[in-house]
N, C-alpha and C positions, 0 to 999 in steps of 0.2 A: 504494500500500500504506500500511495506516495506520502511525503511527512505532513503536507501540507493539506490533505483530505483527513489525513488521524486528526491533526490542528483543529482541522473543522468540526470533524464529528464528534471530537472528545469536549469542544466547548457547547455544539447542540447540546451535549447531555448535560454538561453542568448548569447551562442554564433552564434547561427545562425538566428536569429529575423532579423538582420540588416545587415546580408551578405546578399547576393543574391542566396542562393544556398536551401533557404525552410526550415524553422523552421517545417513547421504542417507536410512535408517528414519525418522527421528524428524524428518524434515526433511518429507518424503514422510505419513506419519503425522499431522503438528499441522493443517493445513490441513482435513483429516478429523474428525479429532475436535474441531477448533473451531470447525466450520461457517463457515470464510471460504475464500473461495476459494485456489485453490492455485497460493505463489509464481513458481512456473515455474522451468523450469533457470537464468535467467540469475542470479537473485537467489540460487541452490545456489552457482554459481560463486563468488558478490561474496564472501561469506563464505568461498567456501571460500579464495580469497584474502586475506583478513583472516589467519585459520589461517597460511596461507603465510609471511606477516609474525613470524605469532608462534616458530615451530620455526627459522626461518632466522636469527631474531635472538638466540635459545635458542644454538643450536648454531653462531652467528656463529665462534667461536677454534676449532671446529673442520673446518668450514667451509674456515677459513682455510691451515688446515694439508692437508688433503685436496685444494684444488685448489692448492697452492704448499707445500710438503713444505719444512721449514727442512732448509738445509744441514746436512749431518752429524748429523741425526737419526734415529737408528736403528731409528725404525719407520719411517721412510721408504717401502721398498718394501710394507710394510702398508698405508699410509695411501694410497699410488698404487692398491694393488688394489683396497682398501675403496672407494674412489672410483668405479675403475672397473667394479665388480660393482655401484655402485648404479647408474649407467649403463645396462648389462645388464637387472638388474632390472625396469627402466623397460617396455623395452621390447614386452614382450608388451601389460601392460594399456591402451600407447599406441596397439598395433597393433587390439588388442579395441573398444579407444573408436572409433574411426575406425569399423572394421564394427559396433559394437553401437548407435549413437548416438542412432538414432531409437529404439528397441527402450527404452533405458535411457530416455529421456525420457517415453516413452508405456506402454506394456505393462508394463516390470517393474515399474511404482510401486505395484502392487495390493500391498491390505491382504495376501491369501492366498500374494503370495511373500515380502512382507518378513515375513510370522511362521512360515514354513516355514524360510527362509533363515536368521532369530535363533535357532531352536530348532536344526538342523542344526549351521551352523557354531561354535554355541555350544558344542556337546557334542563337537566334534573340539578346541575349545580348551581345554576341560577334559582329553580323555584325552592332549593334547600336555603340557600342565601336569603332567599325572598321573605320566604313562614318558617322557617327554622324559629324557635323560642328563644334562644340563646339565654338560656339560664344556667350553666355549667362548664365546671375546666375541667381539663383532663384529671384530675386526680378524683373524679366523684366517677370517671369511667368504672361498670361494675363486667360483671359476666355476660351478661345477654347483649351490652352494647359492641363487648369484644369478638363475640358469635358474631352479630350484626356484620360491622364494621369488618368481620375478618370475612365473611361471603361476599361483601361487596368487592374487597379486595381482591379476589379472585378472580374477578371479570376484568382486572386491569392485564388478565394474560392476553388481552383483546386489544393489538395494537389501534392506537387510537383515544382508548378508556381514559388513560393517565392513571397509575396506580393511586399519586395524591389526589389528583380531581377526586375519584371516587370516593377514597376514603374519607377527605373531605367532608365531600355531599352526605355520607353517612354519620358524618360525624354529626356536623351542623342537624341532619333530619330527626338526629337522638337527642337534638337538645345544647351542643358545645356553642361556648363561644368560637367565634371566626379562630380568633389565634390561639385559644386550646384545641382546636378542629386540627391546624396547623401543626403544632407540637405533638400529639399525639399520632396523626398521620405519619409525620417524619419519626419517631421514636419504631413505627412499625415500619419504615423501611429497611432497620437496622438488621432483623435478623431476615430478613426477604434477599436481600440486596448478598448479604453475608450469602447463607444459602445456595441462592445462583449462582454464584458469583466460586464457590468451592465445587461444585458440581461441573461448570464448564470448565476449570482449572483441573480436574480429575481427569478431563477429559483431554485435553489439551498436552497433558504430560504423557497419557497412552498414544497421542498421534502418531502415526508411522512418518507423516509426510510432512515438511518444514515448518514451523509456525513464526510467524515474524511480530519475534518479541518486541523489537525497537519497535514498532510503529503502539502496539499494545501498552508499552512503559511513557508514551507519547501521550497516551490517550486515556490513561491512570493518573496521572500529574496535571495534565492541562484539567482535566474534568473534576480532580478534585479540585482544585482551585477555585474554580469559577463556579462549581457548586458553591463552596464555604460562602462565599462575597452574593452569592443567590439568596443563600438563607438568609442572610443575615438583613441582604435588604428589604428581601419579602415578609418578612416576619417584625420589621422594623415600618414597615410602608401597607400593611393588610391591613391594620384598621381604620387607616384612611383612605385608600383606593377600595377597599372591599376586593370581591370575588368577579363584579358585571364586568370589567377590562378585557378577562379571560376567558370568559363567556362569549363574550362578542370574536374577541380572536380566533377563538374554537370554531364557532359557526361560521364566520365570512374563509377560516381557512377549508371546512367541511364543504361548506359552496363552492367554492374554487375548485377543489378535486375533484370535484361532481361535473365540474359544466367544462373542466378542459382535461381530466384527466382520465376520468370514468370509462 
């Protein structure tokens, strides 16, 4: 791969990993619309690994508190639940990835379901935005939201979805605030992201045939970068833009694919 297409596709993912608007879209999309051939899953993984780097060392102190609770801290049994509803959460889209593997690598990457799937799920995270109650942060997250929130996650194996748009949308629809919606989505990327990310690596080490690391270590480093400087804006700039910006983006980019690429 040239260094200057990893360049490219390692910053699509950092900057759209943790919006709402589908990293594996626009991952799946640039290869097409720039007439070079297309990365392959393993080079989706490298970055999405990058990414991985960036939210874990975001959310490092709390991280830290979540799996080892300070004595006598009285969100304690919070921070044990939160933990273990991200856990939960996990679960389904781990169980999805396993049955959907080949399907996601081959069949869903069409132009016609990723602009069907950004026009859709774009428009349930608007009407979540919309009537969501917003009475709750993530640490009042119990079991049933983590069921919830972790089937909805599931469907982001659908290029298109956005693994956060979704969870998002789910989160907001149970009740979060926008940037507890936020935090808690990104906390469930960690072991998603993890996961895939050891699996394609498994994978990768049994290859018979070259794998071109430099472009991969290209596109780990760029992506996690410009993830970390994502989160940080978006999570700093959501309660005043809200979620309608990327809603809109969703849908006029799902039109576009539709009427010239379809």
């Amino acid at each position: 791969m040239d260094p200057l297409q990893a360049v490219i596709l390692a910053l699509l993912q950092g900057l759209t990993e943790f919006l709402p608007i589908s990293s594996s879209a626009h991952l799946a999309l640039f290869p097409r619309l720039a007439g070079v051939a297309d990365q392959g899953l393993a080079f989706d993984v490298a970055v999405h690994v990058g990414t991985l780097g960036a939210v874990c060392w975001y959310f490092r102190g709390e991280l830290v508190r979540l799996v080892r609770p300070p004595a006598g801290d009285p969100q304690a049994p919070a921070l044990r639940r939160l933990a273990a509803c991200v856990i939960l959460g996990t679960i389904p889209v781990a169980l999805a990835g396993l049955l959907m593997h080949d399907a996601v690598a081959t069949m869903l990457r069409s132009v016609t379901v990723i602009a069907w799937a950004s026009i859709g799920f774009g428009l349930l995270l608007w009407a979540a935005d919309r009537y969501g109650p917003r009475r709750r942060d993530e640490y009042s997250v119990g079991w049933r939201d983590a069921v919830l929130v972790g089937l909805a996650q599931a469907l982001a194996l659908i290029p298109g979805t956005s693994r956060s748009g979704v969870t998002m949308t789910a989160a907001l629809a149970l009740g979060l605030d926008a940037r507890s919606a936020a935090r808690f989505s990104f906390l469930l990327s960690i072991p998603v992201i993890a996961l895939a990310g050891g699996y394609e690596t498994l994978k990768l080490v049994r290859e018979p045939v070259p794998v071109d690391w430099g472009s991969m270590a290209i596109g780990v480093v760029v992506a996690g970068a410009s993830a970390y400087a994502c989160i940080r804006a978006f999570l700093a700039l959501l309660e005043r833009i809200g979620f309608l910006p990327f809603v809109i983006y969703r849908v006029v980019l799902g039109v576009a694919l539709l009427a010239f690429y379809a």
